[in-house]
N, C-alpha and C positions, 0 to 999 in steps of 0.2 A: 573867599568863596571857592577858591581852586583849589584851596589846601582842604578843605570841605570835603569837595569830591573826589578827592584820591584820595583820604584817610577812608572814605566810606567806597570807592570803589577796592582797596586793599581789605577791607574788611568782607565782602562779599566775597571775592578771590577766597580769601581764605578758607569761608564756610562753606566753599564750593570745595575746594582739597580737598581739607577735613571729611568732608561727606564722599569724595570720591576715595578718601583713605580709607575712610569706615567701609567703601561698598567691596574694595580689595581684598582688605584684614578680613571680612567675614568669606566670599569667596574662596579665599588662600584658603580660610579654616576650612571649609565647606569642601574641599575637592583633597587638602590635605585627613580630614576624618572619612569623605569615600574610597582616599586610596587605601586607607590603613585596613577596612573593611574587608574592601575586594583582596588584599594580599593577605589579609589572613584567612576568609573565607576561599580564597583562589576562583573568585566568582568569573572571572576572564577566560581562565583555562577552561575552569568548567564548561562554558556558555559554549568557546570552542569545539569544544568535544560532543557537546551536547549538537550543537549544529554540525558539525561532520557524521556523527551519527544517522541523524535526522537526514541528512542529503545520501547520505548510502542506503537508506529503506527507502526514502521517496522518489520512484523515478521524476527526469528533469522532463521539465513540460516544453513542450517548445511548440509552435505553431506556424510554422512554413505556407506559406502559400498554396505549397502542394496538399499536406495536410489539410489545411480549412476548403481544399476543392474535392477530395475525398470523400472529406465528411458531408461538404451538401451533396454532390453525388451519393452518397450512402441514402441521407435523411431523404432529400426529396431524388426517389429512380427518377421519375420525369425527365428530370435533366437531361440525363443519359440517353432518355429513351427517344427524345424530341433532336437533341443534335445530332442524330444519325437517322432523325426520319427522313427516307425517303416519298415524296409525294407522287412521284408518279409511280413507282412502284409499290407501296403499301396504300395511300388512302382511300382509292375507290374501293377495296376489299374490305379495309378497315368500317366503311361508310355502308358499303350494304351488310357487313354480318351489324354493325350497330344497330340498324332497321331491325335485322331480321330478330335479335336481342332484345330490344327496345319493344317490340311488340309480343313477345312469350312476357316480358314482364308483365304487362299488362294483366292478360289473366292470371296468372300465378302472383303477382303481388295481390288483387283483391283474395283468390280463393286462399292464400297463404295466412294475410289479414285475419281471415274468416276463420282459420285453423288458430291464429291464435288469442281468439276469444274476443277480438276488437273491432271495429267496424273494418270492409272491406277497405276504406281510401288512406288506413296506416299504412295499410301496405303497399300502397302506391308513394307511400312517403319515403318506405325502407327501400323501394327500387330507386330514390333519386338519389336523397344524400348522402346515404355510406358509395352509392358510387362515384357521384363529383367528387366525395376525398379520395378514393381511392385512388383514380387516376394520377393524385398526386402522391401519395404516402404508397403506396403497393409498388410491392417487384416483381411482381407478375404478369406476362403478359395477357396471359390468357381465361384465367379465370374470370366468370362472372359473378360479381357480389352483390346480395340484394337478401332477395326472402329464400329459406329451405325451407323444406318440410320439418326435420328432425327439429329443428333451434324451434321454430314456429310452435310447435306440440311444446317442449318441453318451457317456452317463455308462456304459452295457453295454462299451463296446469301452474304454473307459479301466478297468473291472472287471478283463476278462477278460485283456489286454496286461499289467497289472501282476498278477494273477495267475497268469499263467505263467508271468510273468519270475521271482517268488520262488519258486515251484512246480520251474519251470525248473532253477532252480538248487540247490533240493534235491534233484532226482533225478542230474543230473551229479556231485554229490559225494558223492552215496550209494558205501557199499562193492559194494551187489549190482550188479553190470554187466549184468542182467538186463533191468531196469528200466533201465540208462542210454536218455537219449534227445535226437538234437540236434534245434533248437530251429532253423527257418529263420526269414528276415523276414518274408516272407508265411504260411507255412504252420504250425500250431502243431494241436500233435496232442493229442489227448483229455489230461485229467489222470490219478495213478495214485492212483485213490482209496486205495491201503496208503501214498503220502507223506502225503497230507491231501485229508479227505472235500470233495465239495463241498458238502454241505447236514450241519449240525451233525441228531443225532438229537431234539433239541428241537422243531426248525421253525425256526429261526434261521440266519443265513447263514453261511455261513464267513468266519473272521474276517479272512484278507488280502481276500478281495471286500467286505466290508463295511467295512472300512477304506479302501481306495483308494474308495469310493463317499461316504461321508461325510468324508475327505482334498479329494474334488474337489469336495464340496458346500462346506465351507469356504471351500475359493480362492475359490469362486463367490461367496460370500457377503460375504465381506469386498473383491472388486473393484470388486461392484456398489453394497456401502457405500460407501464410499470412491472411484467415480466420482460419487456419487450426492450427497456432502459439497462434493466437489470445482465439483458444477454442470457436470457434461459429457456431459448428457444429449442436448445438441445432436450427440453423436456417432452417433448410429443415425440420423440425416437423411442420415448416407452410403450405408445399403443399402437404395437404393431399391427399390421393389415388385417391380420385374423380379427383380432377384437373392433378394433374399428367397424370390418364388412359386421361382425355378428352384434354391434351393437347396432348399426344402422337398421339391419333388416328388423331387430325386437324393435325398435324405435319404430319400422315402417308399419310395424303391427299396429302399433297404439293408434299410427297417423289413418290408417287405415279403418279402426275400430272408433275412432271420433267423429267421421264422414260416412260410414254406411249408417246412421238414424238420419242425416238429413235427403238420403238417398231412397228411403225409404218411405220419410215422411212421417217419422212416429218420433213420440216424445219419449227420452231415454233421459235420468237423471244421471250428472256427473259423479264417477266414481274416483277415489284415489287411495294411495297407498300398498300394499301387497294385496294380491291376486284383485286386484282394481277390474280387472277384464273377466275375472269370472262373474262377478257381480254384475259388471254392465250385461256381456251378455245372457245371464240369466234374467234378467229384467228387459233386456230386449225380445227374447225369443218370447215372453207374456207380451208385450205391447205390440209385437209383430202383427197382430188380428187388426189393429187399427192403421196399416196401412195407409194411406194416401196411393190413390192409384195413378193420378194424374203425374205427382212427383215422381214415382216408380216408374212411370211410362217416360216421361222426358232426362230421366237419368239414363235409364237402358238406352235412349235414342242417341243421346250425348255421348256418351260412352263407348257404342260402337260406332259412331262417327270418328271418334278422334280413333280410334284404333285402327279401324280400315286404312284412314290417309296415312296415319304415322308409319305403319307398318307395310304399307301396300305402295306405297308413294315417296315420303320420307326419310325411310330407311331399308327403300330397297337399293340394290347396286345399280341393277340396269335402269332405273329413273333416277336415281339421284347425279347420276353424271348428267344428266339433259337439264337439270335446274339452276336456275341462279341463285335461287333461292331455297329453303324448304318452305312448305304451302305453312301458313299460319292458320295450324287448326282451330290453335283455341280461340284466337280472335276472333275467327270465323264462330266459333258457335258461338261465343257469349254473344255476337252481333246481332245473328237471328235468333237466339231464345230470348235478347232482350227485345226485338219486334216484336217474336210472336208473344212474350208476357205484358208487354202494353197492350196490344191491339185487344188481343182476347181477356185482359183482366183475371191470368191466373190466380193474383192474390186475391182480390175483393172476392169473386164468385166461386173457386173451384177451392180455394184455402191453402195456394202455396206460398209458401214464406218467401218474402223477395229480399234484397240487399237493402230498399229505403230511400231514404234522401242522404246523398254524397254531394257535401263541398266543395265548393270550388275553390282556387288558390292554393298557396302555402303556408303553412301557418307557423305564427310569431315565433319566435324564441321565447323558451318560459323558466324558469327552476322552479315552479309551484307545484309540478308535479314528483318531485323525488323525494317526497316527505316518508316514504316506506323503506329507506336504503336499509335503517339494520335489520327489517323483517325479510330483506333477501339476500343478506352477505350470503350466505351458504350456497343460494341456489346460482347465484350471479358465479359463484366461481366456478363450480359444475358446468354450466352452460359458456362459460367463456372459454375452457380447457378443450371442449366439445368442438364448438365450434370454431376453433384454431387448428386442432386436430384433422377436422374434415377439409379445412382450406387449406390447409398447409400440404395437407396429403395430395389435396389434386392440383393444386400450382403444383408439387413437384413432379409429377406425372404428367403432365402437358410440358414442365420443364425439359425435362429429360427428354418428351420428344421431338422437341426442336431445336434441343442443344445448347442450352442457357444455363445460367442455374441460379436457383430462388434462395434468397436469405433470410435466415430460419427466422433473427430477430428484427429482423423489418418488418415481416409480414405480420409479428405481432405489434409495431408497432402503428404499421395502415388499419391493421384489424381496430388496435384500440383509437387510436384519433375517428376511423369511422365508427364506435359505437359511442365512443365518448360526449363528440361533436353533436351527434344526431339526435341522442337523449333530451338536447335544449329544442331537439325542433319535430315532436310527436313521432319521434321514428323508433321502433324496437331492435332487438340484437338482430344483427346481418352474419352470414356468410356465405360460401360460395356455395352455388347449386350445382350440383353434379351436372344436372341434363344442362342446362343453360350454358356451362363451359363447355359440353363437348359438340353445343349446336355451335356456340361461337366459333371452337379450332377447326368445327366439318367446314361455315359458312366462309371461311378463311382469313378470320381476324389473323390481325399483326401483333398489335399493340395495345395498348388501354386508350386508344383513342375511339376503340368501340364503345368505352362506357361511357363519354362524351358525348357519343352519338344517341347511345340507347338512351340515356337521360333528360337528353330533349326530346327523346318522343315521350315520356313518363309524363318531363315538363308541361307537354303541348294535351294530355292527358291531363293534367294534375288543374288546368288551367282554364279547360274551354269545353274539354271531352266529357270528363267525370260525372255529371250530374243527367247524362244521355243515360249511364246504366242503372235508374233507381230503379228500374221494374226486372232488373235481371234477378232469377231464380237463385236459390242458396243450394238448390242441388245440381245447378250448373257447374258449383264452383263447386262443390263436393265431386262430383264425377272429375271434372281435370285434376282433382288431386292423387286419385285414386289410380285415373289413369298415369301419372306421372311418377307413381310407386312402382311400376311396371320392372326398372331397372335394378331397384330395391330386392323386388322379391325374387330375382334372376341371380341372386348372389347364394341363393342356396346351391345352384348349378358348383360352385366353390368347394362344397364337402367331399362330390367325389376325389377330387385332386389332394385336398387335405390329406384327407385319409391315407392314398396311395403314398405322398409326401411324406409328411408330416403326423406321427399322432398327436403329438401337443397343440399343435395348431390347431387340428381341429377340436379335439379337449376346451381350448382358449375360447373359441367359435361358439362352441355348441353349450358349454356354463353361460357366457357373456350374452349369448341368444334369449336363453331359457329363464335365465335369473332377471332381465330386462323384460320379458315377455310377462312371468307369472309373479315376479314382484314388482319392481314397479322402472322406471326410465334412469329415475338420477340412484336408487340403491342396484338396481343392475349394472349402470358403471361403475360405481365403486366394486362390487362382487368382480367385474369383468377386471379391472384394473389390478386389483390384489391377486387375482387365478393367474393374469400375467407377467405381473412380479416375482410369482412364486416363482417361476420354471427360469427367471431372470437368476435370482438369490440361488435358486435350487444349483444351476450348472458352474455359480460361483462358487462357491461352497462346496462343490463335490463336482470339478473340472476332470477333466480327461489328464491320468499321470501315466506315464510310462518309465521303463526300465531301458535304457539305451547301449548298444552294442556297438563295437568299431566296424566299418567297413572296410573290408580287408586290404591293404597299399595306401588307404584313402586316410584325411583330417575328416571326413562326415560321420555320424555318429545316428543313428536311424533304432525304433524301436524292434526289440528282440522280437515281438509278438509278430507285428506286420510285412517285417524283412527277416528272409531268411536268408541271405547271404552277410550278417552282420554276426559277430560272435561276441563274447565277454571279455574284456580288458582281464588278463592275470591280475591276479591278486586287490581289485576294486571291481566296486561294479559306481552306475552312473543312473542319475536320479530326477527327471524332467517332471516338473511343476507347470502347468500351462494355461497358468490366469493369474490373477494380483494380488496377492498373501496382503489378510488383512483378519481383523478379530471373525469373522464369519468363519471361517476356513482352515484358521490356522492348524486348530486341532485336528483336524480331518487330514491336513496336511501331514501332519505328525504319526499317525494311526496309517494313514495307506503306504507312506518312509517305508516305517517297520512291514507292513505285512509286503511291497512288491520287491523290497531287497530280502527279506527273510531275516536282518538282524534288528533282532529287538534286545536294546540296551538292559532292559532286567533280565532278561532269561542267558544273553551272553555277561554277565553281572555274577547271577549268580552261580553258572560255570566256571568261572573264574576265581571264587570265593572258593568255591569246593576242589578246584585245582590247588591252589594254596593251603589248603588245611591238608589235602593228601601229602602233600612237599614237606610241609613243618611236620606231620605226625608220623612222614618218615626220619626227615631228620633225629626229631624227639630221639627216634628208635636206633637211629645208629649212636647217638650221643647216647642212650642208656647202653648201647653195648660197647661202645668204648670206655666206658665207667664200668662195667664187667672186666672186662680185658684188663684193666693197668689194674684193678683189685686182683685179677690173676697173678698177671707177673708178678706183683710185688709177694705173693706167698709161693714163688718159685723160690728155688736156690739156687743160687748166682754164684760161680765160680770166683775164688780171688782173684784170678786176673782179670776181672770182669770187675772186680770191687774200687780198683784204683782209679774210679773213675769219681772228681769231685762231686761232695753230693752239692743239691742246690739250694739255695741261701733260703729260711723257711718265709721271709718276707717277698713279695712276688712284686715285681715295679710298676707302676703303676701304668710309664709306657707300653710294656710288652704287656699288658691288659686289655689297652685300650688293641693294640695290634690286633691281639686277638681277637676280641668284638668285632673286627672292622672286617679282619678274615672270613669269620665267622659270617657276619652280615652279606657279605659278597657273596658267597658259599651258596648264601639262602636266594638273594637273589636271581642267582645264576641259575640256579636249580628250576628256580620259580620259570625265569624267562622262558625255559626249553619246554616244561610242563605244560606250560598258558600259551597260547598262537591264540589271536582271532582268528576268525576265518577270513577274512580281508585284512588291507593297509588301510586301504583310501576308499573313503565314500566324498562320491564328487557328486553337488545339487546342482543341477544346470538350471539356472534362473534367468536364462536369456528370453522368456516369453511373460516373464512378471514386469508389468509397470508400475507396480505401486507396490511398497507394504507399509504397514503402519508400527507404532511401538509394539503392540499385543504379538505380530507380526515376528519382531526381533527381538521381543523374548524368547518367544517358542524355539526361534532358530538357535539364540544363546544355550539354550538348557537342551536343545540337541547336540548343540557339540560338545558340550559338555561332557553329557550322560555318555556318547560314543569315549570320548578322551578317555573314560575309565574304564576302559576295556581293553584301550589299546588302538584305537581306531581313528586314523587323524578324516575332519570332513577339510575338503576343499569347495569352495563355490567360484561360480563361474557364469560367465555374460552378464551380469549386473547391468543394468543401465543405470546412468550418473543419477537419477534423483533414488537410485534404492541404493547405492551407494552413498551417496550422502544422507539419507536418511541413516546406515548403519554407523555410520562415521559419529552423527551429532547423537544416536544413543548409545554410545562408545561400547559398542559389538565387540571392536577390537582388544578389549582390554581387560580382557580376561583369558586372550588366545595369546601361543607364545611362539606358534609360528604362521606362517604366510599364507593365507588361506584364503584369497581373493585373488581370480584370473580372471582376461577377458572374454577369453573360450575356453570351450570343453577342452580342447584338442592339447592350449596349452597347460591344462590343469590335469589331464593323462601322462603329457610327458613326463613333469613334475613327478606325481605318482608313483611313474616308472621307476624313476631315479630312487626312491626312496625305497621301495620296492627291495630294486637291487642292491640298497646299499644295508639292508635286513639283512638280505640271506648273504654278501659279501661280510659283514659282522659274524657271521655264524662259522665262516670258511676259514680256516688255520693260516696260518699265513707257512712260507716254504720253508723257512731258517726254523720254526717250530716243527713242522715235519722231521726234516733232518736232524734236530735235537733230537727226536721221540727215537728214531731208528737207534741213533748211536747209542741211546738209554737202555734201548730195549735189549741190547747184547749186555750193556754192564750188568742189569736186572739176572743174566741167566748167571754170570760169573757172581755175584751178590750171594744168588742161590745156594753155589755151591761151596762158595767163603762159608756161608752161616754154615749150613751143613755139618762144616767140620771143624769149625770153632764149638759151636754152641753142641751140649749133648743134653738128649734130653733123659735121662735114665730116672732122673727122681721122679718124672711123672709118673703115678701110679696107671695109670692109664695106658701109657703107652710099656711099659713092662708088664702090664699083664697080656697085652697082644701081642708083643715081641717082635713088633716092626716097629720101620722107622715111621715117623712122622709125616704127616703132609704138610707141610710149608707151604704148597700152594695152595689148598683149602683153607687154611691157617689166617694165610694175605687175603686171601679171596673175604674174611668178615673184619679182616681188619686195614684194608686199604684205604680208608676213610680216615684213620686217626691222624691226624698231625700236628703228634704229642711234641712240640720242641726237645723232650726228654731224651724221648724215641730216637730222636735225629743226632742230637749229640752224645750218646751213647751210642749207636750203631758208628758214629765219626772214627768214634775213638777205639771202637774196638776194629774198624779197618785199620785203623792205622797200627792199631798194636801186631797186627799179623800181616803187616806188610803186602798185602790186597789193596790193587788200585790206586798207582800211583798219582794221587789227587792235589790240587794246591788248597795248602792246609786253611784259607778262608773258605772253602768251599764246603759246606755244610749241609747243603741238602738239597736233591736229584729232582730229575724227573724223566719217568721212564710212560711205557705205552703197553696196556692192558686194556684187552677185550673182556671187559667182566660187566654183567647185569646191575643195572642202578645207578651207573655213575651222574657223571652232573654234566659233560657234553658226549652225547650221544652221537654217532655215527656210525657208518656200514662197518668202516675200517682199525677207528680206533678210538678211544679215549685219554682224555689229560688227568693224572692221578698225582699223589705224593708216593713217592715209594717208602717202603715199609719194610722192617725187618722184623719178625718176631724174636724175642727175648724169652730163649728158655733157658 
């Protein structure tokens, strides 16, 4: 039984090996065929390389302590703003301007509501919760967020557009043809309350106008997140103050033009699209006869109410120091128009429109209403740019007056969490209201702990108060609106200062006005935006250049036009570019080069071409009259002692060919160089006020120096800042240039210059040990004279026997001083030597002497460098 169990326990052992051998052997295989792989694919190195690369583009992440306290300091200001609150010094200030905030919301949230086509109690909703977020998302202390005027109108006209577009199209497909009705672009006629009411019997809005209003608060919401993640807040630094003021004021127009029909009393059909306002009030000024007089009478009462206290009380100097407060007009009138419209039953008896029945509460969170998102992507992003632009502008302007400073992408992203958030809870787009932030900084807020305060008085409205104002008048809330455009339309006081200023600005102003006025709000800003753009591109594209001079003892360099104690560098002139070479510009860059230096690369091109053809079709000319000459000589007669001279082999070597050619080539050059000067050395581009350029950018500049190079003209550049240096580095600028064309300043890319400069005209300067050859030459030259003279006779000229004087020898030289016949030279050798003239060492074969004669090849006052020459007669 034992020998049993240990043959069958050794048998198990075994198939346990065997299986752990088999898990080995495949293994072994298994990691021996991936190394074989990875070493012939090198998939190791690769992976390495590939992740060193990878970690050299991607900065390393790291998140310190300090960082992650940063960032919530960034995300939520609060933080900040709450562990440096002082309570005994800020919160009683903060407490009463909250009050005195809290109750301007009030009227202005319903009359704003009203403005934008919804029942008055939205807009008691847009005064609470875009400001609870804000307090916490916003970096500003001072603005108040809630209802504007401008957002109000332009979120109204995206309402009422898409409600009568669905509206529209219920009634054209209705059976009763009764009710059919078309539908123009501009002109849009009453709705038919038997398709669908406009105001729910609740107090509640109708559900397509409250959809398309919380649909476009959305877009808003989620554009201004989402520029606001993205960090492009830098983008409202494009509409500057001029277009903003003159978009607002076209904008106060329209706000202005929606509220005098209920101020009146008369029924006015909604207009839209281009000249929207000649329409309405042309259709106003017929409906004018149907007046309401009773409306007309407690609008004018309302109206100069608020205007007397605001103006005579509010915002005068000598009373507003005695105030703790400012008087709360508007409260004050919506309180007694809403007594005296109950008590006396203006609506039921006299026929004035009153606000209704308003709810009480808050209401639920919903997404039922954002079913219209892509019928207002367009307008959502219009109105969200708008209204970041107008918040942004005046948080920075109460910023800067108290010494703070507001963060361009926070504020868009408190803007968007507050339209975002609000969207689920009946609220429309918010932004800051001009008057309400500067009552806030008069009443002496601190902090955003005013819109804490103001929000609970909205709250304690929203909750308990609300349903006291259903007999309040619609032209109560017409007249505070109107009245509240007051500061609106004081911004044309602006044009006289443009003007004196500025012409473009005002240009910006008065297009941006006009185009918003007589075509319509959201194509007015685009017209106002592109008019502002233009003169943005225009000054890019066609910047301010100048020509720069040295300042006399001084490294500063100032332009020649506005400084007159600076003069021109010899021999360069200097070339300032003053904005960021990029494809807009470049040519214009190029084109003003040439006209404020005066050298233009083809016209000094083709002066230089034509100096050269002068050169060679001199040359030509001596080289055919040295081919005259030696056909001369050779039909002279040559004395026999003149004959002993070996003739030359009739095979010519191929060396002393090439010699010649290369003499010859030099000749021409040399000729050439003294003919051709630019008119400058050096052209230096001072590019110390460019921050950018692009490839388009560094081309242009390559095929400048280029086209200079062939003329003769080296460019030097100068102040580069490291990223337009390394941008000419990585489109290798440099490689096509073959000398050193890059400094850090002007001053030292002049010196440079200099040197070059003088090392031109020290090239051109004989050096002394040549001088003093040419003297000693120039004696042999006279004994030469007088050797030939009386060696050589010339009696077989016919010519000179029948005048019966001698010859001129120097006339003679004078056409033939150019020849440097090898021939020439060792026969004149040899026939000094045969007459014992000039005792010379006999390798010395030929002179050089100094001759003032026309045409030579280096020109100077005093002398020229020649072959000397003998004629053969």
């Amino acid at each position: 039984m034992a020998s049993i169990n240990r043959d069958l326990r050794e048998a198990l052992l075994s198939k346990t090996q065997k299986r752990k051998f088999r898990v080995q052997m495949l293994d072994a295989s298994q990691k021996q065929l991936r190394e074989g792989i990875e070493n012939k694919l090198h998939i190791k190195q690769h992976a390495k390389s590939i992740y060193k690369e990878t970690r050299k583009c991607c900065p390393q992440v790291e998140c310190s302590r300090t960082c992650a306290s940063k960032s919530m300091h960034e995300m939520f200001p609060f933080i900040r703003i709450m562990r440096r609150y002082s309570i005994k010094r800020n919160l009683l200030a903060d407490v009463v301007a909250g009050l005195t905030v809290g109750i301007m919301h009030i009227p202005q949230g319903m009359a704003y509501g009203f403005l934008s086509q919804l029942p008055p109690i939205y807009g008691l909703y847009t005064s609470f919760f875009p400001v609870l977020l804000y307090f916490f998302f916003g970096s500003s202390r001072h603005v108040s967020i809630g209802t504007f005027a401008v957002v109000s109108l332009m979120v109204g006209q995206v309402v009422n557009k898409g409600y009568q577009t669905h509206v529209g199209a219920k009634v054209l497909t209705s059976d009763n043809a009764s009710v059919t009705t078309l539908l123009s672009t501009n002109t849009t006629l009453s709705p038919n309350p038997q398709v669908e009411p406009l105001v729910q019997t609740d107090g509640y809005a109708n559900p397509i106008k409250l959809g398309h209003a919380l649909s476009v608060t959305f877009v808003v919401g989620c554009m201004q997140l989402l520029m606001g993640v993205m960090r492009l807040g830098f983008m409202a630094s494009f509409m500057s103050d001029p277009f903003i003021s003159g978009f607002t004021t076209g904008a106060a127009i329209h706000v202005f033009s929606s509220q005098i029909k209920h101020v009146f009393g008369v029924h006015v059909n909604n207009h839209y699209g281009p000249f929207a306002l000649v329409y309405f009030y042309s259709e106003f000024v017929v409906n004018i006869v149907h007046t309401n007089m009773v409306t007309f009478t407690a609008s004018l009462t309302c109206m100069l109410m608020l205007v007397l206290i605001k103006e005579g009380i509010n915002n005068n100097k000598s009373c507003k120091q005695h105030l703790l407060m400012p008087i709360p007009i508007e409260l004050i009138v919506i309180s007694i128009s809403t007594v005296v419209s109950y008590y006396t039953k203006l609506g039921q008896d006299f026929g004035v429109e009153v606000v209704g029945e308003i709810p009480s509460g808050l209401p639920e969170p919903s997404i039922s209403n954002l079913q219209y998102i892509p019928e207002v992507l367009g307008d959502g992003l219009t109105i969200g740019f708008i209204a970041y632009a107008i918040s942004y502008s005046m948080a920075k302007i109460l910023a800067d007056r108290h010494g703070y400073r507001v963060n361009a992408n926070q504020e868009l992203v408190g803007l968007g969490v507050c339209n975002f958030v609000s969207s689920f809870f009946s609220s429309y787009c918010c932004a800051a209201s001009l008057s309400r932030s500067l009552v806030q900084d008069a009443a002496g807020g601190k902090t955003q702990v005013v819109g804490l305060v103001s929000s609970m008085v909205v709250l304690v409205v929203l909750l308990y108060i609300g349903p006291l104002f259903e007999s309040l008048p619609e032209c109560i809330l017409a007249s505070i609106v109107i009245v509240t455009l007051k500061g609106m339309f004081l911004q044309f006081l602006e044009l006289k200062r443009l003007w004196k200023l500025s012409k473009k600005d005002f240009a910006v102003w008065m297009v941006t006005f006009i185009a918003v006025v007589i075509l319509d709000v959201a194509l007015g800003l685009l017209i106002g935006i592109v008019f502002s753009l233009y003169f943005v591109l225009r000054h890019s594209q066609k910047p301010q250049m100048s020509q720069l001079g040295q300042l006399p003892g001084t490294g500063a360099y100032k332009d020649l036009k506005t400084t007159k104690q600076v003069h021109e560098v010899p021999g360069m002139k200097i070339f300032r570019f003053e904005t960021s070479l990029y494809f807009a510009n470049a040519e214009h860059f190029r084109d003003k080069l040439y006209v404020k230096t005066g050298l233009i690369p083809r016209k000094l091109l083709k002066r230089k071409r034509k100096a050269m053809h002068e050169t060679l079709q001199r040359r030509r000319e001596e080289l055919e009259q040295i081919e005259y000459e030696k056909k001369r000589r050779e039909a002279r007669k040559i004395r026999p002692r003149i004959e002993i001279v070996t003739p030359r082999p009739v095979q010519v070597d191929e060396y002393e060919e090439q010699i010649k050619k290369a003499t010859e080539n030099k000749l021409i050059m040399d000729r050439f160089a003294k003919a051709w000067q630019p008119p400058i050395k050096i052209l230096i581009l001072d590019l110390s006020v460019v921050n950018y350029v692009d490839t388009v950018a560094v081309k242009q500049l390559s095929t400048i120096v280029k086209d200079y190079k062939e003329v003769g003209i080296k460019v030097l550049i100068a102040g580069c800042k490291p990223d337009v240096r390394l941008m000419l580095r990585n489109a290798e600028f440099y490689k096509n240039i073959d000398y050193t064309c890059l400094f850090f300043t002007v001053h030292e890319a002049v010196i440079i210059g200099q040197e070059v400069v003088d090392a031109e005209i020290r090239k051109n300067i004989p050096k002394r040990e040549d001088v003093k050859l040419m003297i000693e030459l120039t004696v042999d030259e006279e004994d030469k004279e007088k050797s030939d003279q009386e060696i050589y006779d010339d009696d077989d000229d016919d010519e000179d026997d029948s005048s019966g004087k001698q010859p001129d020898v120097q006339s003679d030289d004078d056409e033939q001083w150019y020849d440097t016949s090898p021939d020439d030279i060792e026969m004149r050798a040899i026939t000094h030597d045969s007459v014992g003239i000039g005792h010379r060492d006999s390798s010395e074969k030929q002179a050089y002497g100094v001759l003032n004669r026309q045409g030579s090849i280096i020109k100077d006052a005093n002398f020229e460098m020649i072959s000397l020459k003998e004629s053969i007669k």
